[in-house]
PADOKE-733159 format. One record per residue (C-alpha): x negated, y negated, z. Coordinates in steps of 0.2 Angstrom, whole numbers, padded with zeros to 4 digits, always signed. Example, Ala and Ser with C-alpha at 12.3 -4.5 7.8 and 13.67 -1.06 7.14 Angstrom:
BEGIN
-0062+0022+0039 -0068+0005+0036 
END
This chain:
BEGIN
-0012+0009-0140 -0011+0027-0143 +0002+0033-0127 -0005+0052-0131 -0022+0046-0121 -0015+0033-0109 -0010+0040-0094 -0007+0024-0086 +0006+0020-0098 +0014+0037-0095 +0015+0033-0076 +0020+0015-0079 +0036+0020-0086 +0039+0034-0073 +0052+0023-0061 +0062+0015-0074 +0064+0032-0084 +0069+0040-0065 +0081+0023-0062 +0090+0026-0076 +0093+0043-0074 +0099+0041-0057 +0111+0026-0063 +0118+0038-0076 +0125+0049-0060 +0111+0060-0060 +0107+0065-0043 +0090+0061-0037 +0081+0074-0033 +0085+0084-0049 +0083+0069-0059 +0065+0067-0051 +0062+0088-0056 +0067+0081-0073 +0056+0064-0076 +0042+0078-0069 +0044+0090-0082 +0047+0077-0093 +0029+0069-0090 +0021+0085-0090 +0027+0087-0109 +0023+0071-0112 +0004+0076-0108 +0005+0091-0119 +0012+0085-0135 +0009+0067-0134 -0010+0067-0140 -0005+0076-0156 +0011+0065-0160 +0014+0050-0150 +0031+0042-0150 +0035+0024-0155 +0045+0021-0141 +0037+0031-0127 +0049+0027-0112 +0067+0032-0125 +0056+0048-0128 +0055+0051-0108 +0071+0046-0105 +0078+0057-0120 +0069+0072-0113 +0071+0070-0095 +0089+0068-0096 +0090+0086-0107 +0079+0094-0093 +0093+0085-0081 +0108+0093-0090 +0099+0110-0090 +0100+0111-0073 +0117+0102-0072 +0124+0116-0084 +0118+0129-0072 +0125+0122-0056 +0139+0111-0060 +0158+0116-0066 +0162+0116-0083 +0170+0100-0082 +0157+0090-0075 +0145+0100-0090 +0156+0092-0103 +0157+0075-0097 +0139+0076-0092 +0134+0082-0110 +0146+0067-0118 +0135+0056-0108 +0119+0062-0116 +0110+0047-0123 +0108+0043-0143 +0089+0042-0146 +0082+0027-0149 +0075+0011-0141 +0078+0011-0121 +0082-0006-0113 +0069-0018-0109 +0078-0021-0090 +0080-0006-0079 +0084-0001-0061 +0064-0001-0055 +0069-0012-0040 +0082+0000-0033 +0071+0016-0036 +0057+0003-0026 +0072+0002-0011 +0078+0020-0013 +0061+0027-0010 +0058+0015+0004 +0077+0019+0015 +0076+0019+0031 +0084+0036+0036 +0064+0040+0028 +0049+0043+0040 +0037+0031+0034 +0026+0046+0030 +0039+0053+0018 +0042+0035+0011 +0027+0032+0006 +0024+0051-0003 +0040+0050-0012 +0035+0029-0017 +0018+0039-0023 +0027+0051-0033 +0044+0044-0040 +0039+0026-0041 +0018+0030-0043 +0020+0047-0057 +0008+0055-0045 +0007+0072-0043 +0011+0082-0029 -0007+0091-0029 -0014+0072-0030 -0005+0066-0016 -0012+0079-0005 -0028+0076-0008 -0027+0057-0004 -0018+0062+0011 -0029+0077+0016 -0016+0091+0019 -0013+0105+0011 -0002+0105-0007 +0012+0115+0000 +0015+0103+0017 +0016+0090+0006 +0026+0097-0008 +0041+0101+0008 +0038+0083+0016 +0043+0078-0004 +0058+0089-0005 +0063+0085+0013 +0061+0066+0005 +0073+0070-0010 +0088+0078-0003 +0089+0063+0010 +0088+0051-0004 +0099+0061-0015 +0118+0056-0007 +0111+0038-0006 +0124+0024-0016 +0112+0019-0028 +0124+0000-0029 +0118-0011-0014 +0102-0019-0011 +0087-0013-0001 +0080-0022+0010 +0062-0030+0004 +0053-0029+0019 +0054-0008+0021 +0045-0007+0002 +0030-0019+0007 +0027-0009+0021 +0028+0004+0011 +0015-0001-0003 +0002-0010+0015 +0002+0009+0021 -0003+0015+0005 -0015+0005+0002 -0023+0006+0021 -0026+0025+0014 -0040+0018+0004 -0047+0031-0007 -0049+0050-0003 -0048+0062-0017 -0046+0059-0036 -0032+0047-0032 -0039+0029-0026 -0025+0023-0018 -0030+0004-0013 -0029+0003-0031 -0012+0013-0035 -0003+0000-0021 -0011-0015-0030 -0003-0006-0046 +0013-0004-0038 +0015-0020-0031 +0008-0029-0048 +0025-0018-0055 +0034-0024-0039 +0031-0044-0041 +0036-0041-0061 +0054-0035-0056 +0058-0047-0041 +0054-0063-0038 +0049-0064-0019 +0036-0075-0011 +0031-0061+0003 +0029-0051-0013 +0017-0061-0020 +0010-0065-0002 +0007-0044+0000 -0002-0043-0019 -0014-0058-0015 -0018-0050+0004 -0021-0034-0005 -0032-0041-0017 -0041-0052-0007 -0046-0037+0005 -0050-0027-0009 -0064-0041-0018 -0070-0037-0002 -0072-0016-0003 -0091-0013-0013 -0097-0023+0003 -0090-0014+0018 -0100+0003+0017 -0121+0001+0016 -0128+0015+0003 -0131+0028+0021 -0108+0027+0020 -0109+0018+0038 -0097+0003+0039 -0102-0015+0037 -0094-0027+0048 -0087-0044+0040 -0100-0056+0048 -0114-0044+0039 -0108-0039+0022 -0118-0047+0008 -0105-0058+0000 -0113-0058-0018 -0104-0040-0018 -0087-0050-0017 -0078-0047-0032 -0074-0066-0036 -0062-0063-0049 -0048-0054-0038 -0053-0069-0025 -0048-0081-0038 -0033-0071-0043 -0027-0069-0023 -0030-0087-0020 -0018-0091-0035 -0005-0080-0032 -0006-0086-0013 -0004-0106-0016 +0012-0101-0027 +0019-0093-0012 +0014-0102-0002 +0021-0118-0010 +0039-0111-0010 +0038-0114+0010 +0046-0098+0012 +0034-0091+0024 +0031-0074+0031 +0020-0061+0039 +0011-0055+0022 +0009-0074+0015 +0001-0076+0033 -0010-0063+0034 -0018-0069+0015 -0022-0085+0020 -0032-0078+0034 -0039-0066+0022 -0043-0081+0009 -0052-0093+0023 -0061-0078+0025 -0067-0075+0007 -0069-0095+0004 -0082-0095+0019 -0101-0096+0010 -0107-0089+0025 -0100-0082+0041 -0107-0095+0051 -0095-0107+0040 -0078-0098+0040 -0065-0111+0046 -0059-0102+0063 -0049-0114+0070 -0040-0114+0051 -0039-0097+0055 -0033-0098+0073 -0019-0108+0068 -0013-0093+0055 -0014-0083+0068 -0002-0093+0080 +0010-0093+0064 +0009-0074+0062 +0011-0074+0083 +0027-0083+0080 +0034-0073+0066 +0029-0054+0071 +0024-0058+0090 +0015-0041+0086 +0001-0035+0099 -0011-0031+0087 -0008-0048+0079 -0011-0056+0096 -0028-0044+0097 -0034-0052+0082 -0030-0069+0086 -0042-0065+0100 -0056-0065+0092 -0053-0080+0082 -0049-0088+0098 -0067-0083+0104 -0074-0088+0088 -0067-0107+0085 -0067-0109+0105 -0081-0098+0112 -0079-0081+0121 -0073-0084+0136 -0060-0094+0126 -0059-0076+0120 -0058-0067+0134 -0044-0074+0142 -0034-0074+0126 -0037-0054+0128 -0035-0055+0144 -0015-0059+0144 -0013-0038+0132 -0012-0022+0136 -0030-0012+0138 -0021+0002+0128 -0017-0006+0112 -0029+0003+0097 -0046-0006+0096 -0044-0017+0114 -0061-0010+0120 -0069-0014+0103 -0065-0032+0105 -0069-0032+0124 -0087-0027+0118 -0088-0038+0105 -0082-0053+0116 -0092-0047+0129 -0108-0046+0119 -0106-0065+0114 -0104-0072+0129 -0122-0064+0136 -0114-0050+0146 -0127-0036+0134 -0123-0023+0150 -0105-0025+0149 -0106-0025+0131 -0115-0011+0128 -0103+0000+0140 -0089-0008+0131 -0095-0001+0114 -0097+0016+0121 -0080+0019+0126 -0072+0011+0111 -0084+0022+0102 -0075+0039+0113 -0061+0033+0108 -0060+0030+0090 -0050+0038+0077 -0061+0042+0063 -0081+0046+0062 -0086+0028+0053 -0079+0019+0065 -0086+0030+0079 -0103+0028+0071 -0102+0009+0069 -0098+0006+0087 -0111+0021+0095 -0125+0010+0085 -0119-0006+0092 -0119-0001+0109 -0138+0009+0106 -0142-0008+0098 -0141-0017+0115 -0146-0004+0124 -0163-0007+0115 -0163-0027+0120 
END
């Protein structure tokens, strides 16, 4: 492998360089500066002589870039114990402090909007102009929200534990983003949790990298070739990408078989009777009803209790449906969505067709707004 033309193993290394920086004493904002410019002379000189042990070279040059700053800013005493710290090149240790840099970019005193762009940066080597892009705002809002991110992370102990469940949040919004820009980042949060589950041994871990993967075999069949959105019960499952199935199904009965179970674990094995299904007319949804009632249990989260809805309306008809609707709030995201769908199975095309119309007012993003106009002009038609 020549590292001079692998980007991917550049940013690979990217939060163990930064980890061990910041367990050196380095604080982590500078530090972060430093791996940066590290990175970007890693690009440069790289191709023309690549190093046999890429990640010493990083954290060789990084940590010169470090005491560069520290000189300029710090007494002469701390310059001098600083500078007697300064590593001997050579071969860097196989274990580093990835999983704290994971918890440290995920803490809680963090908006989960500057969470997830410092995750993207420190933990993903993404850049800052990348970042925007994916996020759609403009490279200088996000290189402040970044900053802003750094100095609250930089008087953070980095000696105690995090707590798991902040950073798979993390990695879920990411990959909710999907792809926008040059940075697809469905696919960067199932690289990051792949580097997650290698570090720490966690079943909602794995349970978080099989729901990903699972939801993702699913992607070439969501959009048809005009970009509008394909609902589950329509998509042409020969587009299903079998092998991430196979892989999400695997990592999922490990989990699983721990009986340790938790929100993310849940949430796959919905997502895998889902892909198992031939057909949609086959999919197991009192199997699926029954995950919900777990997931009820362990999040009693509205939205959770939205989508046990329609699996209730599935496996026991929509009225079945209906009244399990019936018992949540009209304002939670996608309510009116469901009403029409629910609606429109039970026979009630007028109703239905209202339904869809309102939902459609009231969605957040021109896809989705699209998809529910046409089903409501559908009916209208009947």
């Amino acid at each position: 492998m020549n590292p001079g033309t692998d980007t991917a193993l550049i940013r690979g290394l990217t939060p163990g360089v930064l980890a061990i920086l910041v367990r050196r004493g380095a604080d982590f904002a500078t530090a972060e500066d430093a791996v940066q410019e590290a990175l970007v002379e890693a690009v440069r000189t790289w191709p023309a002589d690549p190093p046999r042990d890429p990640k010493g070279w990083l954290v060789t040059v990084a940590w010169r870039r470090f005491l560069d700053t520290a000189r300029a800013e710090t007494s002469r005493r701390r310059r001098e114990a600083l500078v007697d710290e300064e590593p001997r090149p050579g071969p860097a240790r196989a274990v580093d402090d990835t999983l704290q840099l994971y918890f440290l970019c995920a803490h809680p005193s963090l908006t989960p909007s500057s969470a997830v762009a410092l995750t993207l940066r420190a933990v993903g080597g993404l850049t800052t102009r990348q970042i925007s892009e994916a996020y759609l705002v403009p490279e200088a809002t996000m290189a402040q929200r970044i900053s802003r991110a750094k100095r609250t992370v930089s008087g953070v102990r980095f000696d105690r534990p995090g707590d798991v469940t902040t950073v798979l949040r993390v990695l879920y919004l990411v990959f909710n983003e999907g792809y926008s820009g040059d940075v697809d980042l469905a696919a960067e949060a199932i690289r990051l949790t792949r580097q997650l589950a290698a570090v720490i041994d966690h079943p909602e871990v794995a349970g978080l990298l099989a729901l990903m993967l699972l939801h993702h075999a699913r992607r070439a069949a969501r959009t048809a070739p005009d970009g509008s959105l394909v609902p589950l019960d329509e998509q042409d499952r020969g587009r299903w990408d079998t092998g991430a199935i196979a892989e999400g199904v695997r990592i999922l009965q490990a989990a699983l078989a721990r009986d340790r179970l938790g929100e993310f674990q849940a949430q796959a094995a919905v997502a895998a009777l889902h892909a198992d299904a031939p057909t949609a007319e086959e999919t197991d949804w009192p199997q699926i009803v029954e995950w919900y009632d777990e997931l009820v249990g362990l999040t009693d989260s509205p939205v959770v209790r939205l989508n046990r809805a329609v699996a209730v309306g599935e496996a026991d008809g929509p009225r079945a449906g209906l009244a399990a609707l019936a018992e949540l709030e009209d304002s939670l995201p996608r309510y009116t969505a469901v009403a029409a769908h629910l609606h429109e199975r039970d026979g009630d095309l007028e109703g239905a067709a209202r339904l869809y119309a309102e939902a459609a007012r009231k969605a957040t993003n021109l896809a989705e707004r699209d998809h529910l106009t046409r089903r409501a002009a559908r009916i209208n038609t009947r």
